[in-house]
C-alpha positions as CSV (number, residue, x, y, z in Angstrom):
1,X,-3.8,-13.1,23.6
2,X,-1.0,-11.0,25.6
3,X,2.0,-12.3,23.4
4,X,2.3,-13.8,20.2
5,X,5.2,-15.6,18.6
6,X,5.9,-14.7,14.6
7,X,8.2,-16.9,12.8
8,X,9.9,-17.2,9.2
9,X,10.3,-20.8,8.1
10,X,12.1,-22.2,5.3
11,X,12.3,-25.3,3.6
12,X,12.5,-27.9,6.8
13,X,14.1,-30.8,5.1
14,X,17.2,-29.6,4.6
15,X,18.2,-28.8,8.6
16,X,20.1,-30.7,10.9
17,X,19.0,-31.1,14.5
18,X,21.2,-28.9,16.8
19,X,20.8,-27.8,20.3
20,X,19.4,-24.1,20.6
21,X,20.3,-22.5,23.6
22,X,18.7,-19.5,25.1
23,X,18.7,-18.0,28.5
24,X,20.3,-21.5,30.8
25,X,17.7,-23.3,28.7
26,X,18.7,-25.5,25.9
27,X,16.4,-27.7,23.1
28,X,18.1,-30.3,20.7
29,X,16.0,-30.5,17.4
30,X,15.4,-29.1,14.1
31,X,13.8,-26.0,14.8
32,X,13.6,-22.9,16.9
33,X,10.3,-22.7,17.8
34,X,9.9,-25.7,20.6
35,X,12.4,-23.4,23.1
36,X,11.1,-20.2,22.0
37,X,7.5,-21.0,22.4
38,X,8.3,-22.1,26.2
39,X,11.2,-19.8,27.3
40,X,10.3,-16.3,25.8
41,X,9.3,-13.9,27.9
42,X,6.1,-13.3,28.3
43,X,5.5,-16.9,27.3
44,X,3.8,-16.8,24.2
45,X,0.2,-17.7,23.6
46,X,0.4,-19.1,19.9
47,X,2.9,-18.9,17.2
48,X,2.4,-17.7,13.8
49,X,4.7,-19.4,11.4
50,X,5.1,-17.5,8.0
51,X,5.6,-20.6,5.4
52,X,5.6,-19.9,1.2
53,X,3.9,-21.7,-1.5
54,X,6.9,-22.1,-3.4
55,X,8.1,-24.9,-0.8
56,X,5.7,-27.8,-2.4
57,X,6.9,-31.1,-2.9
58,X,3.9,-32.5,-4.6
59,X,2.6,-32.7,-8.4
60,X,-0.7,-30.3,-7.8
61,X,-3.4,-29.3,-10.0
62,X,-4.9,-26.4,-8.1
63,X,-3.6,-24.0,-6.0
64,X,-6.0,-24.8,-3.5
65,X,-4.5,-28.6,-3.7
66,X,-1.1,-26.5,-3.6
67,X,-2.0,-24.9,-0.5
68,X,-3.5,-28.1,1.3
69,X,-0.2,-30.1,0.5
70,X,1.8,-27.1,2.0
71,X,-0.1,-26.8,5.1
72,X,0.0,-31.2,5.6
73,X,3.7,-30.5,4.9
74,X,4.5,-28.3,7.8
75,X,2.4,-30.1,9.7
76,X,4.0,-33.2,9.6
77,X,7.1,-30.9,10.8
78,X,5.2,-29.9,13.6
79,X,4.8,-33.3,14.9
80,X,8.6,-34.0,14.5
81,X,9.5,-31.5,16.5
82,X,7.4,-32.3,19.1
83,X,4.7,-29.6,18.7
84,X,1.0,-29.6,18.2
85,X,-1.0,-28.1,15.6
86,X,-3.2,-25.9,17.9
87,X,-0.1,-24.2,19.2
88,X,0.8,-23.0,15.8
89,X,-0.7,-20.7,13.5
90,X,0.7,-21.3,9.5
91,X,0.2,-18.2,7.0
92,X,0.8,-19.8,3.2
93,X,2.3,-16.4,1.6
94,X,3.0,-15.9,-2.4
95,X,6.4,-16.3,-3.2
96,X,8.5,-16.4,-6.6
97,X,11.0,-18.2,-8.1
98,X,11.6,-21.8,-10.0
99,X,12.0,-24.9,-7.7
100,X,12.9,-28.5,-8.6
101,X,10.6,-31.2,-6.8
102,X,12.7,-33.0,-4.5
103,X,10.9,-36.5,-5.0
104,X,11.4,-36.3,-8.6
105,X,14.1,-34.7,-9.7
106,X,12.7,-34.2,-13.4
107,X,10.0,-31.9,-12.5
108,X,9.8,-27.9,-11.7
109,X,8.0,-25.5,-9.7
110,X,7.7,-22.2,-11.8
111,X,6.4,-19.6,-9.7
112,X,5.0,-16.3,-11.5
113,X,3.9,-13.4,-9.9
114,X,5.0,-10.0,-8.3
115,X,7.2,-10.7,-5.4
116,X,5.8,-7.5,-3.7
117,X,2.7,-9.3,-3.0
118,X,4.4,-10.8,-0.2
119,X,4.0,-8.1,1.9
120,X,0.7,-6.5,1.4
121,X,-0.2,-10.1,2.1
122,X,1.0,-10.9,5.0
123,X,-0.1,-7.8,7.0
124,X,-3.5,-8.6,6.0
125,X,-3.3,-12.4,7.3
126,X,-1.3,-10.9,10.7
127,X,-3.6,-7.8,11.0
128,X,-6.9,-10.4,11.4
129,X,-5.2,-12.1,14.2
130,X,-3.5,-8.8,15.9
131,X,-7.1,-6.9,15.4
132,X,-8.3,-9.6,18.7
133,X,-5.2,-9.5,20.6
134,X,-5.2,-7.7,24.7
135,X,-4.6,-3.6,24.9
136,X,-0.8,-5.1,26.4
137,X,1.0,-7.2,23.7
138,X,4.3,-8.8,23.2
139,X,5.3,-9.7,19.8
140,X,8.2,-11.6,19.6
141,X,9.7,-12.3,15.9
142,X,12.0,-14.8,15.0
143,X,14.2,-14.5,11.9
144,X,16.5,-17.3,12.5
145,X,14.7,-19.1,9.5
146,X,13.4,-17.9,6.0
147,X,13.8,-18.0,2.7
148,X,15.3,-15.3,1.0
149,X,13.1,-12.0,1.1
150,X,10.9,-13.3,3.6
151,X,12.9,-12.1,6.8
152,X,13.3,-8.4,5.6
153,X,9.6,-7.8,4.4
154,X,8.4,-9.6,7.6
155,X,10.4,-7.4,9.9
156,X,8.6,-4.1,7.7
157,X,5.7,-5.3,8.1
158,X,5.7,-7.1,11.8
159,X,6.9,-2.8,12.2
160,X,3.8,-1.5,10.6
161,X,1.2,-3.5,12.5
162,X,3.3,-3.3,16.0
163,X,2.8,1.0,15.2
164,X,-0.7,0.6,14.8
165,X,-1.2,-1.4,17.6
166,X,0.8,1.4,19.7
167,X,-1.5,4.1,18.3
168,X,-4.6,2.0,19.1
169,X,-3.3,-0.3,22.4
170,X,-1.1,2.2,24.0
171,X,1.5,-0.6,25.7
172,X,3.0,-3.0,22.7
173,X,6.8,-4.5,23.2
174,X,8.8,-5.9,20.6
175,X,11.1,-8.2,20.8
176,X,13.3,-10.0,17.9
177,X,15.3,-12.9,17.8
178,X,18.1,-14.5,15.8
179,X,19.9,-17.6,16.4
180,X,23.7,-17.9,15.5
181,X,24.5,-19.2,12.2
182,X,24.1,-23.0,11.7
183,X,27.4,-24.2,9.3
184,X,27.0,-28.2,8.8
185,X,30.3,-30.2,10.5
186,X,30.9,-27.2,12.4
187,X,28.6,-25.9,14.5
188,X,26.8,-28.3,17.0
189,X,25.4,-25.8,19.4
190,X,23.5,-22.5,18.6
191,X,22.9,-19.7,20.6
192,X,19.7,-17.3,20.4
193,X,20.5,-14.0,20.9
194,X,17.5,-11.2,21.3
195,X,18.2,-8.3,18.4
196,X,15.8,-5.8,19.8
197,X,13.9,-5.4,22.4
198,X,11.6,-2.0,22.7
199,X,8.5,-0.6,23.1
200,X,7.0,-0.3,19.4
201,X,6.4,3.4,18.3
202,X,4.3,5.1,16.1
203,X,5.4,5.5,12.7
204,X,2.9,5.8,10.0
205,X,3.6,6.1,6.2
206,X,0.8,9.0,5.8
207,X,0.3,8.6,2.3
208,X,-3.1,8.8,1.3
209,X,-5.1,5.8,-0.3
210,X,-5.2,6.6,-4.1
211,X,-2.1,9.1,-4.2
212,X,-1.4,8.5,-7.9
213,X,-5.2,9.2,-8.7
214,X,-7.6,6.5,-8.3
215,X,-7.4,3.8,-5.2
216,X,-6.4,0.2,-7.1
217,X,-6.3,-2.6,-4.5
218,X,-5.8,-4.8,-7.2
219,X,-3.8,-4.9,-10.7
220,X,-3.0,-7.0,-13.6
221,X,-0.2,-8.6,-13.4
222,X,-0.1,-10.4,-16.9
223,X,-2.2,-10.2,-20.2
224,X,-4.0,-13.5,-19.7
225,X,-7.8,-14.2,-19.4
226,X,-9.1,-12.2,-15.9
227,X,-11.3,-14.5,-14.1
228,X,-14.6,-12.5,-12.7
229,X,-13.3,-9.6,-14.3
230,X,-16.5,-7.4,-14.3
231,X,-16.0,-8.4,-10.6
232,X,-12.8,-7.0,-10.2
233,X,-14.0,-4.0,-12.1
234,X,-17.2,-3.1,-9.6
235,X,-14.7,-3.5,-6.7
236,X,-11.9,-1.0,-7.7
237,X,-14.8,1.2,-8.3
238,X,-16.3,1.0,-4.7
239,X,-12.7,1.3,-3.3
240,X,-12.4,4.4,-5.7
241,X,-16.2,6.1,-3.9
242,X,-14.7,4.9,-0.1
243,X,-11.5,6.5,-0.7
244,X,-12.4,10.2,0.1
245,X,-13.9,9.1,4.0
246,X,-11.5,6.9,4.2
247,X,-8.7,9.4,4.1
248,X,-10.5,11.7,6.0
249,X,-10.7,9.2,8.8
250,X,-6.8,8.9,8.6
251,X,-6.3,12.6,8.8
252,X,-8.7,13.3,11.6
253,X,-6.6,11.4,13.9
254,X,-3.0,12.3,13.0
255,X,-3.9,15.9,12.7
256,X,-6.4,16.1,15.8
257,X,-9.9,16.3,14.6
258,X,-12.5,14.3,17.2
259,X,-15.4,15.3,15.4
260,X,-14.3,13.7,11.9
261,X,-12.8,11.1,13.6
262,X,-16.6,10.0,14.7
263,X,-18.0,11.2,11.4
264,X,-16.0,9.4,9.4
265,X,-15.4,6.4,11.1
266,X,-15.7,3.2,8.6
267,X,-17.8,0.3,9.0
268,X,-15.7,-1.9,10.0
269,X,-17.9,-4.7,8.7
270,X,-18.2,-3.6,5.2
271,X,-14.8,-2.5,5.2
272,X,-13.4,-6.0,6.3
273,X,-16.0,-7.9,3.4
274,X,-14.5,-5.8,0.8
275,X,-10.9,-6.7,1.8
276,X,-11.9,-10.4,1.9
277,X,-13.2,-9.9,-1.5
278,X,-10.2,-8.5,-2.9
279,X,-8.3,-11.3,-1.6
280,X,-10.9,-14.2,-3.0
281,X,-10.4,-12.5,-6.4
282,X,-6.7,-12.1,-6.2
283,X,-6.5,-15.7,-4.8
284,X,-9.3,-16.8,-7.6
285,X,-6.7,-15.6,-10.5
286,X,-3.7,-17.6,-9.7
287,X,-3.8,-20.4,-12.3
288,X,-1.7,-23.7,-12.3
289,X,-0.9,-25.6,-15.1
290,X,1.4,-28.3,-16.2
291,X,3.9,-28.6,-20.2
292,X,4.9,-32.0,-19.1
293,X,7.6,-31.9,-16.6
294,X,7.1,-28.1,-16.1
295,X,4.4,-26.6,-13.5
296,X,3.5,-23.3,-13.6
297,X,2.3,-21.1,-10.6
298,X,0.9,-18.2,-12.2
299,X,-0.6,-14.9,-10.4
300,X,-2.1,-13.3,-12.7
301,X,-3.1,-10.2,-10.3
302,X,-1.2,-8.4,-8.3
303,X,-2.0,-6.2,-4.8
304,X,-1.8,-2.4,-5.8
305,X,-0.1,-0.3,-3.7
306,X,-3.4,0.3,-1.5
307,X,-4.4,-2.8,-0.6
308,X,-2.1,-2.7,2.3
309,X,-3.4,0.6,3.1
310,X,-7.0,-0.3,3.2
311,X,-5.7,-3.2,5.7
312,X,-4.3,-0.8,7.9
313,X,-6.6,1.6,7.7
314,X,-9.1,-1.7,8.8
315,X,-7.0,-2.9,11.8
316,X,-6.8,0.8,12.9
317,X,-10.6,1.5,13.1
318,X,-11.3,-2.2,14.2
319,X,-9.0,-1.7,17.1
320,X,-10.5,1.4,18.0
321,X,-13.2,-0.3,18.7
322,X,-15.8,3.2,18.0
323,X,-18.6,3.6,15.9
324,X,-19.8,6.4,13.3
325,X,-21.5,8.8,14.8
326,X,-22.9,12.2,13.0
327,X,-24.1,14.0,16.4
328,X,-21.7,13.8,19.4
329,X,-22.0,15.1,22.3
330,X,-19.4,17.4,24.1
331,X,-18.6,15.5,26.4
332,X,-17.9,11.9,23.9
333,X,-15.4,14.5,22.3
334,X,-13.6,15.5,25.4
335,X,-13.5,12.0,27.1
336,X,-11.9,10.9,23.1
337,X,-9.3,13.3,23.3
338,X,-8.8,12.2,26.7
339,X,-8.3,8.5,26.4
340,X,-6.9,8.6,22.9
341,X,-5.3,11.8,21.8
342,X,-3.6,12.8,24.8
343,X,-1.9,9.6,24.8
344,X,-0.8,9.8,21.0
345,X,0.0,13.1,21.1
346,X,0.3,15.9,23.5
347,X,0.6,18.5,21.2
348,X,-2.8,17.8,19.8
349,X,-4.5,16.8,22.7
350,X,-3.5,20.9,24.2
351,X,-5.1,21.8,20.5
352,X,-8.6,19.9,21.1
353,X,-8.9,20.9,24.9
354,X,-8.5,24.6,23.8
355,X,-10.7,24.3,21.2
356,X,-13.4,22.1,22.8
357,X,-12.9,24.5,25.4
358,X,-14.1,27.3,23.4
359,X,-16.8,26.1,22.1
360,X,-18.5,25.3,25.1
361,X,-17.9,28.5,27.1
362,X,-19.2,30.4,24.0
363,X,-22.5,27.9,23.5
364,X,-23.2,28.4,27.2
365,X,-23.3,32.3,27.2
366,X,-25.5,32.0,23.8
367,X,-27.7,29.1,25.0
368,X,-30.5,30.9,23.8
369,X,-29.4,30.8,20.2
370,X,-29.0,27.0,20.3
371,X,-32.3,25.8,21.0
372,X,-31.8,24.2,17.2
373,X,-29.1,23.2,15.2
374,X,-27.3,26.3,14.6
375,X,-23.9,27.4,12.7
376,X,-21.0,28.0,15.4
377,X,-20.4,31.3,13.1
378,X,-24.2,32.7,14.0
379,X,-23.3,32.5,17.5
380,X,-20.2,34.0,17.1
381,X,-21.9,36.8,14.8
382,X,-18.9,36.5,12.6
383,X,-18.3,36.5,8.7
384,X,-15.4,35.3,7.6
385,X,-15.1,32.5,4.8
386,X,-13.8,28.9,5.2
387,X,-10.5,28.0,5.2
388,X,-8.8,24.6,4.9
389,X,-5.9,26.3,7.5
390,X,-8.2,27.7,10.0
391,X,-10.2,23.7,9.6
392,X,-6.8,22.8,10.8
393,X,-5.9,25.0,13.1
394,X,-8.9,24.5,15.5
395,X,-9.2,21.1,15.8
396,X,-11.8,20.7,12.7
397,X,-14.3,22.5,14.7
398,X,-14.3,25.4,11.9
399,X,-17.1,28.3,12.6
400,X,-18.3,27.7,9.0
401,X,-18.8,24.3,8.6
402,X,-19.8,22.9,12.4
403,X,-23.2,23.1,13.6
404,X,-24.6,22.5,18.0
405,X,-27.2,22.5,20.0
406,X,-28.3,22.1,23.4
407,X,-29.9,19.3,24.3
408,X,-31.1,18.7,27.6
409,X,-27.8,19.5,29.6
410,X,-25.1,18.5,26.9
411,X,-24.3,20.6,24.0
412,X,-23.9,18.7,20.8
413,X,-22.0,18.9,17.9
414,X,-22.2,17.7,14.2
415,X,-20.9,18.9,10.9
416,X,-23.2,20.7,8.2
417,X,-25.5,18.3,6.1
418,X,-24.3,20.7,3.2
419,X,-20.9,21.8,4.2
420,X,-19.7,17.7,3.8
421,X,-17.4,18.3,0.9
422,X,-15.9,21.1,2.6
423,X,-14.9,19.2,5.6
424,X,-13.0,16.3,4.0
425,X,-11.3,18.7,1.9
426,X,-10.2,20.1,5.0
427,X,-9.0,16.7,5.8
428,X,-7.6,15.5,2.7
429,X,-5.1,19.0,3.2
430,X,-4.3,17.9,6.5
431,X,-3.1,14.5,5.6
432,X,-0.9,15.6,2.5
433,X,0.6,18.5,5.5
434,X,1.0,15.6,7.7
435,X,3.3,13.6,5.7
């Protein structure tokens, strides 16, 4: 996919049909997304259509059965509006609130939760379709419909995964759209205006996962009965033991450091289950019940503020598209800061090719010493202890702490079996400078 179409929808039985006119084009119907879906430009490949929960007009008992109705609901919208399924994506996101049922006007929706989980949600259901998308993207977002909060927290984090994608994809253009405002016995005809339309940048909130102590991806919302709660437990805890590489991965590429970047680099597999998993539980919590004509929605967990983080920290390595590696070669360095840091930062990018620069010419003239994995302070015959600044200051490729050798006609490079705590302490400094 080249360009992808994002949408906000609301609750569809309440609009009129109107004619939606954009660029000599014009559409008559109920929504947006019919003229928008052939006439934007690049022509989009799919459209992603962010829907809530709280827009159920059925009596459920589950919130799987919740969900299901939902989805059969906007479904059957699709087909009025002349579109087919496989054209368009629907993400079911948590929302708040208390909602009469429009077929029976005795009953009501009661919706319990955090309405912050709308967010942290939502860029983990857009990040698993933008992690697959071409280096070149277009994302066009239309806010013309929405309920509420859903157009503001959309548009943050549409932002957040568009920067990503321009750190990892180099060309991504975003373009937002709004249609005029629709007022009934007035307005017959509406036109669709583009907002914005610019080349995403990179902005990243460099806070680090666990800033206020221990890394919670997940948190109680209410005092009720935790389902798999030992579950829950085990998997803060092995978010709390990634934490420490995980950061260091982030660091190592805002603050220029090739070799941690490839020493540090997550599994993307095991990083992606354990998101998945944090979702099943969270999902697995929200209860629905019934006190006769009163249904209650109740999410009894709530994302922590680093669930969203782990996502992005996911979609950055998974776009990426590299591999952990503990010995790299010279060259795998240089051709990294070539095709990625240059591009991201030129600053950096004169930082690593002085450093990388160094190190070679000074390896070559002591070839002799690095017949084994050797200290780059033995060959420099210097003494002088470590320092998170001078960690920093050349590129991560600290005296103290890195280690090469020649082999065959490549010199490589790793980090110190025992000098491990050293190093991400050198990048945990770097990402609380970086902020």
């Amino acid at each position: 996919m080249n360009s992808v179409l994002i949408s906000t929808l609301g609750e569809p039985s309440s609009w009129d049909p109107v004619n939606y006119i954009y660029e000599g084009s014009s559409f008559f119907g109920r929504s947006i997304l019919p003229i928008l879906l052939d006439r934007a430009d690049p022509r989009p490949d799919i459209a992603i259509a962010i829907i809530l929960d709280t827009t159920v007009d059925k009596v459920v008992s589950s919130y799987d059965e919740l969900i299901s109705e939902v989805l059969s609901k906007y479904n059957r919208f699709l087909k009025e509006i002349g579109l087919y399924e496989n054209l368009v994506k629907f993400i079911v996101a948590p929302g708040v609130g208390r909602f009469r049922l429009a077929k029976d006007k005795d009953v009501f929706f009661n919706f319990i939760g955090r309405l912050g989980d709308y967010h942290p949600y939502i860029i983990y259901e857009l990040s698993k379709i933008f992690a697959n998308t071409d280096p070149n993207i277009t994302i066009h977002l239309d806010l013309t419909h929405g309920i509420n909060f859903m157009p503001s927290l959309t548009l943050l984090a549409v932002r957040e995964i568009a920067s990503i994608l321009a750190l990892t994809r180099r060309n991504v253009r975003f373009k937002i759209y709004n249609a005029e405002p629709y007022i009934r016995n007035v307005t017959s005809e509406l036109n669709i205006h583009i907002v914005e339309d610019s080349s995403a940048v990179i902005e990243y909130d460099l806070v680090p996962l666990g800033a206020k102590g221990k890394c919670i991806p997940l948190q109680r919302y209410s005092k009720d009965y935790i389902y798999k709660e030992e579950d829950l437990r085990m998997l803060i805890s092995k978010c709390e033991k990634m934490r420490y590489k995980l950061n260091a991965f982030l660091s190592s590429i805002f603050n220029g450091l090739p070799l941690a970047l490839y020493t540090f680099y997550p599994d993307v597999t095991e990083l992606e289950s354990t998101i998945e998993k944090i979702v099943e539980i969270w999902r697995e919590n929200i209860s629905v019940t019934s006190d006769g004509k009163e249904i209650y929605v109740k999410r009894n967990l709530s994302f922590g503020e680093d669930f969203a983080k782990l996502t992005q920290i996911w979609l950055i390595a998974k776009t990426l598209n590299l591999y952990k590696r503990i010995e790299v070669s010279y060259e795998e360095l240089d051709s990294l800061r070539e095709s990625f840091f240059s591009i991201f930062s030129k600053k950096i990018d004169g930082m690593i090719s002085r450093d990388l620069y160094r190190v070679k010419e000074d390896v070559k003239k002591r070839r002799e010493k690095c017949r084994d994995w050797v200290k780059l302070c033995a060959i420099y015959e210097e003494h002088k202890n470590f320092t998170t600044r001078d960690f920093l200051a050349h590129s991560g490729l600290e005296m103290n702490v890195t280690e090469v050798k020649y082999e065959g006609q490549s010199i490589m490079l790793r980090y110190a079996k025992d000098e491990i705590r050293k190093v991400i302490n050198g990048c945990l400094h770097g990402l609380q400078k970086a902020k």
